[in-house]
RODO-2510 file (C-alpha; in nm, 4 decimals, decimal comma):
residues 244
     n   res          X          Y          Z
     1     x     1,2419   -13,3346    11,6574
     2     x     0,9639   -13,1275    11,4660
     3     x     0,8867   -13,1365    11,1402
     4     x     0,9998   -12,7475    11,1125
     5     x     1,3215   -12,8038    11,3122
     6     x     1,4509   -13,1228    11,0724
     7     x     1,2842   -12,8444    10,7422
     8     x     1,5361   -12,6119    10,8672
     9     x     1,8307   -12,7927    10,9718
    10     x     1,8107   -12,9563    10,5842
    11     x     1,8247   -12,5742    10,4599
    12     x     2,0648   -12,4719    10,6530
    13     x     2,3077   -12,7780    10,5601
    14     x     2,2463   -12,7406    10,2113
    15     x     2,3007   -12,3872    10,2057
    16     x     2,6788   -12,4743    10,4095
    17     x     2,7227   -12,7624    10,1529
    18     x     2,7070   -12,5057     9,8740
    19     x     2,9087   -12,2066    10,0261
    20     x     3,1757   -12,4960    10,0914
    21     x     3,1327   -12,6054     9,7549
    22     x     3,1942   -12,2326     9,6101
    23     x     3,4413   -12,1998     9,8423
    24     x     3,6631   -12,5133     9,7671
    25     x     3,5960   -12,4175     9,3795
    26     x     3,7682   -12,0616     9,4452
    27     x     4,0550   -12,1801     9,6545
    28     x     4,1083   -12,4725     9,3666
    29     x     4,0904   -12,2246     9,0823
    30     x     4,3765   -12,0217     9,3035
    31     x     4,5991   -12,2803     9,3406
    32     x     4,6229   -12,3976     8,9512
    33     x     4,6618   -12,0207     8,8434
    34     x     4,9867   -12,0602     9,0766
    35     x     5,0708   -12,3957     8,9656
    36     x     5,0473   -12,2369     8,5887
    37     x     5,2371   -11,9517     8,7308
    38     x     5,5294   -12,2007     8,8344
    39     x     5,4888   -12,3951     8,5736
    40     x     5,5983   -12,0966     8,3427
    41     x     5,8953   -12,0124     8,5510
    42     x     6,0397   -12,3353     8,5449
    43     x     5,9888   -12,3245     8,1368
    44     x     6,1216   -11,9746     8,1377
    45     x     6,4310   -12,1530     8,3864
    46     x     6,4609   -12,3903     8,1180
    47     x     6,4669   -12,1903     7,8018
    48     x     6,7426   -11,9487     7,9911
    49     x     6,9533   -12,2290     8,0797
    50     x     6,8990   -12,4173     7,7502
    51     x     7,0357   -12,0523     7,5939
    52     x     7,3396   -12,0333     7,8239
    53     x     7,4450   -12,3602     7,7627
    54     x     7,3900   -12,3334     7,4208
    55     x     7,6017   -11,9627     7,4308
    56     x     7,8680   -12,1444     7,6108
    57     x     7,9101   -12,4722     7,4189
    58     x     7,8525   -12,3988     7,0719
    59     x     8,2114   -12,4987     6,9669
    60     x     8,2153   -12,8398     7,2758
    61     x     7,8971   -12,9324     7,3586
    62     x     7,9102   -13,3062     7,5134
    63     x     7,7854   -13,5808     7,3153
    64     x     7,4909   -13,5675     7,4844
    65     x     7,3831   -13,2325     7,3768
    66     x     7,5136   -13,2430     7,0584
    67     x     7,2634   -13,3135     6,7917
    68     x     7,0313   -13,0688     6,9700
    69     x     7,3133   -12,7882     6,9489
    70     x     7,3408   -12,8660     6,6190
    71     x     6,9580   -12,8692     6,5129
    72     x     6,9610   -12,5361     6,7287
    73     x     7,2734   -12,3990     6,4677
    74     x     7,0822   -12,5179     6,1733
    75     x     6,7821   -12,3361     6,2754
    76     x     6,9085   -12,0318     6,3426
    77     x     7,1307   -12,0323     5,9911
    78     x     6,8003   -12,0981     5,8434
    79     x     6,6545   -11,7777     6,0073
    80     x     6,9448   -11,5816     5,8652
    81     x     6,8981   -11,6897     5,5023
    82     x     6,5099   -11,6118     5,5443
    83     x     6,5578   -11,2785     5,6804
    84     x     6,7773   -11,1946     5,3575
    85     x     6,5152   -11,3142     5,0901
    86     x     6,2974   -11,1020     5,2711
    87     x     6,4971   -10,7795     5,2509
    88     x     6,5532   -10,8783     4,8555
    89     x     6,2177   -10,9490     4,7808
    90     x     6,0916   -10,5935     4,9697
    91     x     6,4063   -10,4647     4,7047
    92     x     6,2323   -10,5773     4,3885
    93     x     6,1415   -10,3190     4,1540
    94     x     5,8425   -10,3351     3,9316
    95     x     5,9546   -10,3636     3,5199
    96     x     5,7624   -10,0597     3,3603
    97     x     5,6777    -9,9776     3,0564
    98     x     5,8604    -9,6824     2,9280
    99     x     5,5785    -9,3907     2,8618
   100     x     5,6313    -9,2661     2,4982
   101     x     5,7156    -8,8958     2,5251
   102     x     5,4709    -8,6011     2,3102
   103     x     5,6739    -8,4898     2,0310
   104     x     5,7324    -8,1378     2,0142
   105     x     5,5002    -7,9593     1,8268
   106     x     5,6164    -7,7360     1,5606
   107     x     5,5953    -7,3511     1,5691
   108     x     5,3122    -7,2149     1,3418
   109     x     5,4765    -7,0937     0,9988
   110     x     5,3179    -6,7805     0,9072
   111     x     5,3396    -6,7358     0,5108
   112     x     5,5900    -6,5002     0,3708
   113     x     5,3601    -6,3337     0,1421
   114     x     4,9791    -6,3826    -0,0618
   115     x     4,9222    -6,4248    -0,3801
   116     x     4,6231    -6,3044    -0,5717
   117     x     4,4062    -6,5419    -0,7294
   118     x     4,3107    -6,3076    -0,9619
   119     x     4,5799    -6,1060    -1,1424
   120     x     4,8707    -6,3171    -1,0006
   121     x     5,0037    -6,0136    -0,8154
   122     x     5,1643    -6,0602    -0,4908
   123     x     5,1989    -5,8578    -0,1310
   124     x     5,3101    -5,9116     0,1832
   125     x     5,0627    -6,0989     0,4771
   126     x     4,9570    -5,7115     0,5988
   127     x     4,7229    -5,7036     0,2779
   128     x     4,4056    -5,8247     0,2763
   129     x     4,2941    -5,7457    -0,0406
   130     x     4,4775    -5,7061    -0,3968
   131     x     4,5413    -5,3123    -0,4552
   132     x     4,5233    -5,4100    -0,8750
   133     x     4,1844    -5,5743    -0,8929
   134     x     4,0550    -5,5669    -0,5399
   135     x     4,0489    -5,9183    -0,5111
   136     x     4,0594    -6,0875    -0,1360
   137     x     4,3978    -6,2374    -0,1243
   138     x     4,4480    -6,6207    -0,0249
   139     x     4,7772    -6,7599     0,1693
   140     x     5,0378    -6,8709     0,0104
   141     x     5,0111    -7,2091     0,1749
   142     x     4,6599    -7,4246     0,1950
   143     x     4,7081    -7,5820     0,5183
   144     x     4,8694    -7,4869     0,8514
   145     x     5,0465    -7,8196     0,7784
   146     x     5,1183    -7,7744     0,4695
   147     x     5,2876    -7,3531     0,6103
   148     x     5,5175    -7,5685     0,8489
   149     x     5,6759    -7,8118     0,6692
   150     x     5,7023    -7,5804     0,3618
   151     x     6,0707    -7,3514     0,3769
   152     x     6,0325    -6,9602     0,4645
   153     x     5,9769    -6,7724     0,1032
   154     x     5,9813    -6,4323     0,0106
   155     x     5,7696    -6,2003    -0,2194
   156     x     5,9570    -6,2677    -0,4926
   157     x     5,9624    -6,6711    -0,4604
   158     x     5,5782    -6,6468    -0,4647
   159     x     5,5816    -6,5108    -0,7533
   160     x     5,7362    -6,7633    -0,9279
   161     x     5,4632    -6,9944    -0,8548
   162     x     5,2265    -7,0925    -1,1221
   163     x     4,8777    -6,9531    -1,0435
   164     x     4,5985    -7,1835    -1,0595
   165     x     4,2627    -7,0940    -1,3457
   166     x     3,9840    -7,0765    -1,1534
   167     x     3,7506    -7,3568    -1,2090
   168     x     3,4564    -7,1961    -1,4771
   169     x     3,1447    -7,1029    -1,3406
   170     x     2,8478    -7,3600    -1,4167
   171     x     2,5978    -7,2451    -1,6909
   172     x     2,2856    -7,1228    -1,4850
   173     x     1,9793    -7,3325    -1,5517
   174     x     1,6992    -7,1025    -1,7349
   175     x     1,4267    -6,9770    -1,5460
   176     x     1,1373    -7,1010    -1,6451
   177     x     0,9033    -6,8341    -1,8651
   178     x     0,6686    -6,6994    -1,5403
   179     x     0,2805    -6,7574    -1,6251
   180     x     0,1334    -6,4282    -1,7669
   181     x    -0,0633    -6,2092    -1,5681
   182     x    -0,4233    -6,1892    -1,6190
   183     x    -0,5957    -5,8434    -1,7444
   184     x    -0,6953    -5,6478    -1,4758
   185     x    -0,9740    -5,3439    -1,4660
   186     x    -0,7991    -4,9970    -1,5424
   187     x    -0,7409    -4,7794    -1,2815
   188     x    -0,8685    -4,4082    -1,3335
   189     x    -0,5960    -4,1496    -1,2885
   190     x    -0,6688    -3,9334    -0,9987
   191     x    -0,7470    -3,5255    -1,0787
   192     x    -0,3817    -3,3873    -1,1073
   193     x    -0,2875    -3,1918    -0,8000
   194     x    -0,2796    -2,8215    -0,8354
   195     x     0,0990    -2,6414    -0,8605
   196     x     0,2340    -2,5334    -0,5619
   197     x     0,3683    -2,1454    -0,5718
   198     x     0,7390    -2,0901    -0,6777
   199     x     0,9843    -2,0174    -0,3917
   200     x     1,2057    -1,7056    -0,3765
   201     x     1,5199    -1,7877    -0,5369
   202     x     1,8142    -1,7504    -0,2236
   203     x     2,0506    -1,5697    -0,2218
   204     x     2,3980    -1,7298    -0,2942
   205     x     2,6779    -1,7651    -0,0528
   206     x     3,0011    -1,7369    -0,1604
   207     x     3,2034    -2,0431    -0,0483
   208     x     3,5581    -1,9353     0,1772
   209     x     3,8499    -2,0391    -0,0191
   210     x     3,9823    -2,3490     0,1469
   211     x     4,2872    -2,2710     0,3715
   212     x     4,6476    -2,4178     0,2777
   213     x     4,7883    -2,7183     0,4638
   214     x     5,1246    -2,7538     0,5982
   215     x     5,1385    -3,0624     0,7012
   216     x     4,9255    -3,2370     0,4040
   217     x     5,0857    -3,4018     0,1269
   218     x     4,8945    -3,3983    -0,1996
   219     x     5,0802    -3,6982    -0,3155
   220     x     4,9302    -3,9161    -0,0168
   221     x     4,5658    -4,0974    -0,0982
   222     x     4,2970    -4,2442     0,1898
   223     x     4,0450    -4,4649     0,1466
   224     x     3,6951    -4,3002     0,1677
   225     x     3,5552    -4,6396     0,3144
   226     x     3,8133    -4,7002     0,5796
   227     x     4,0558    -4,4069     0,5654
   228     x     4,3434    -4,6029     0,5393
   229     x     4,6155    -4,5179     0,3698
   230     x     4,6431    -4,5967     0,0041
   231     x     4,9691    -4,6708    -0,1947
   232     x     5,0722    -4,5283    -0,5183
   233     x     4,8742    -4,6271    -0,8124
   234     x     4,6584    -4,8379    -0,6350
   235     x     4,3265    -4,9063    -0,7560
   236     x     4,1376    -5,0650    -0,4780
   237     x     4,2434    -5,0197    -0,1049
   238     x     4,4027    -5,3436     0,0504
   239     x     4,2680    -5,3237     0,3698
   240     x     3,8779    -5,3769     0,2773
   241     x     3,9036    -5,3801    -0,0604
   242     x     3,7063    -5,0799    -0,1849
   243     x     3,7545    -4,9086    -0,5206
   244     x     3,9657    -4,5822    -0,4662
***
């Protein structure tokens, strides 16, 4: 036999040595997936019949069976109790903290009436300014907090209320003498400017006689600031305080 003849019959074998050897792999791996596959019916088998018997003689299982029917019980009891902390732990409820609640606020308390600072005389809130000495009026309360917790008063409670001196004004510190001016060069006058000619006297118009009102009152007053309407005897108007 030739060298090439013995090259290729070694080639050939090993290439039919390793196809055989893939092969008998294959048809091995084949078989154990079906012994597995038999193997878990028979446990399946088992665990079914282990279940029926176990369904059938709960109450008279032989001695031979017994302790394992009884772990079985035990086990299962166990379950049970488990399954119910479960359900009362999911149940729990966190312990809050009660949230403190806003307290309501109070309504704003307008004041009842203003007193004057002034002369002590007192209107209602509508008056901005004192119709006696034209003073700005100040509320009868300081403080919005002060206005709430205070009860409602009228006019005439005001008026019982002491009114405060104002504080005296501070003595003004003298100005100091100013330096005196130094004497400056005269000025000459400039030539006086001639007189301009008279104009022609004109000729007077006689004013129409105003015309009677119906519908004016001559006992009514307006302010000639604002034109608001002035009460009787005032001397300043209360709405901007001007002199009347």
């Amino acid at each position: 036999m030739s060298f090439f003849d013995k090259l290729n019959a070694g080639i050939t074998n090993a290439g039919r040595t390793m196809s055989q050897s893939v092969k008998n792999s294959s048809d091995t791996s084949r078989l154990q997936r079906e012994i597995s596959t038999q193997k878990q019916t028979i446990q399946k088998t088992f665990s079914e019949l282990g279940q029926r018997y176990f369904e059938a003689h709960r109450n008279d299982a032989s001695a031979e069976f017994a302790d394992m029917v009884s772990a079985i019980s035990s086990a299962m009891q166990r379950i049970d109790a488990l399954q119910a902390e479960i359900q009362e732990v999911q149940n729990r409820k966190p312990d809050l903290v009660p949230v403190p609640q806003d307290e309501p606020k109070a309504p704003a308390v307008r004041p009842a009436a203003m007193v004057c600072m002034q002369c002590g005389a007192t209107y209602d809130t509508t008056q901005v300014f004192c119709k006696q000495c034209g003073q700005k009026l100040t509320p009868q309360y300081p403080t919005p907090t002060a206005a709430a917790i205070a009860p409602a008063q009228t006019a005439a409670d005001v008026r019982q209320i002491p009114v405060p001196n104002p504080a005296p004004a501070p003595n003004p510190v003298p100005a100091p003498n100013p330096a005196p001016a130094p004497n400056l060069v005269p000025t000459p006058n400039p030539a006086p400017a001639p007189d301009p000619a008279p104009a022609p006297n004109p000729v007077p118009v006689p004013n129409p006689a105003p015309a009677p009102s119906s519908t004016s009152n001559p006992a009514e007053r307006f302010c000639p600031n604002c034109g608001a309407k002035a009460a009787a005897g005032s001397a300043f108007c209360t709405s901007c305080g001007a002199k009347l």
